[in-house]
C-alpha positions as CSV (number, residue, x, y, z in Angstrom):
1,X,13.1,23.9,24.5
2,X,9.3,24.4,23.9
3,X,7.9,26.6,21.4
4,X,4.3,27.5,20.9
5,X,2.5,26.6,18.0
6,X,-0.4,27.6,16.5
7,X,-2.8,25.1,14.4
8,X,-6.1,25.5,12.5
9,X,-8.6,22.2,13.6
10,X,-11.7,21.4,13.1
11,X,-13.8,22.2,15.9
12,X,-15.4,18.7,15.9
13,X,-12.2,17.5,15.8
14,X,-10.2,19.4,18.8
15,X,-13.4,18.1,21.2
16,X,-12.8,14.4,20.3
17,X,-9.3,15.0,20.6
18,X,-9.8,17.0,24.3
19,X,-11.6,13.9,25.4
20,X,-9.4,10.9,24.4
21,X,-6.5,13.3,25.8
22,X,-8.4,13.7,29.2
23,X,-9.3,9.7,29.3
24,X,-5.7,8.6,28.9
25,X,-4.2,11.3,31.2
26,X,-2.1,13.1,28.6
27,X,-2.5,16.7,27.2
28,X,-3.3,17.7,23.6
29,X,0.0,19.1,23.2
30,X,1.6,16.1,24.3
31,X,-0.6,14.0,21.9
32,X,0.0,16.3,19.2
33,X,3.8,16.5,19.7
34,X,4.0,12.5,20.0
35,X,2.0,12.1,16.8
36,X,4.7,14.5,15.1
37,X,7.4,12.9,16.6
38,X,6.3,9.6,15.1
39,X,5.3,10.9,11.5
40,X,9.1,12.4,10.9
41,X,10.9,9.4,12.3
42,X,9.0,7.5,9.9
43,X,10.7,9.6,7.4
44,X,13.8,9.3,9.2
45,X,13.5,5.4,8.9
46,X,12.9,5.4,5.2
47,X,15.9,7.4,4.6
48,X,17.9,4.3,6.0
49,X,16.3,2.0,3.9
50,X,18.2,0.7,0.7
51,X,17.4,2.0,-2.6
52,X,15.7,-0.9,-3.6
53,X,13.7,-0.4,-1.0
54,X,12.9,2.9,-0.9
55,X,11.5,2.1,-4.5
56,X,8.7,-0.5,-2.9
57,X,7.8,1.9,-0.4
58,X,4.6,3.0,-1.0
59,X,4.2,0.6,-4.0
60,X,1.4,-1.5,-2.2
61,X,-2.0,0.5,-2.2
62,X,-4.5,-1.3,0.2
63,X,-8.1,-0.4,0.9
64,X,-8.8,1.4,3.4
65,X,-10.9,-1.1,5.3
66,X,-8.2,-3.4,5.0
67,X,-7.6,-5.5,8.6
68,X,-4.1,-6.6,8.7
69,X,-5.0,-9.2,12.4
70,X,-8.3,-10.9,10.0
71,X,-5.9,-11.3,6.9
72,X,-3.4,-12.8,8.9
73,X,-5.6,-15.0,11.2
74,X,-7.4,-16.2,8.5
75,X,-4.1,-17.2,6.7
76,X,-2.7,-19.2,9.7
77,X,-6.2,-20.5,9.9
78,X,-6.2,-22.2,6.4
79,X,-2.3,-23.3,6.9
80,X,-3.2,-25.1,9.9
81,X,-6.2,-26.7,8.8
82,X,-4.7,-28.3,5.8
């Protein structure tokens, strides 16, 4: 079942989102409803976690320019160099 939904966006915002939408074929709502689906089964996917875990989550603040694929590369670089 569908339900309509009303959301407040920036205008700027809802024009970049219209044209990445139109360029990959989907529709907002199905963009928006995707993104939703994946931020609660995140949740969902915590709540399995262990204790322990659950305690770590979130315990590991990175910066915000941080690049996971240049870390890494530049690990495996250095390992297999020397």
């Amino acid at each position: 079942m569908t339900t309509k939904l009303t959301l407040t966006v920036e205008e700027e915002v809802i024009k970049k989102a219209k044209t990445y939408a139109k360029k990959t074929g989907r529709s907002l709502s199905e963009l928006i409803e995707n993104y939703l689906e994946t931020l609660t089964k995140e949740v969902d996917d915590i709540q399995d976690l262990s204790p322990k875990l659950k305690r770590l989550v979130g315990a590991v603040k990175l910066p915000a320019d941080f690049d996971e694929e240049k870390v890494l590369s530049a690990y495996f670089e250095q390992k297999h160099l020397f």
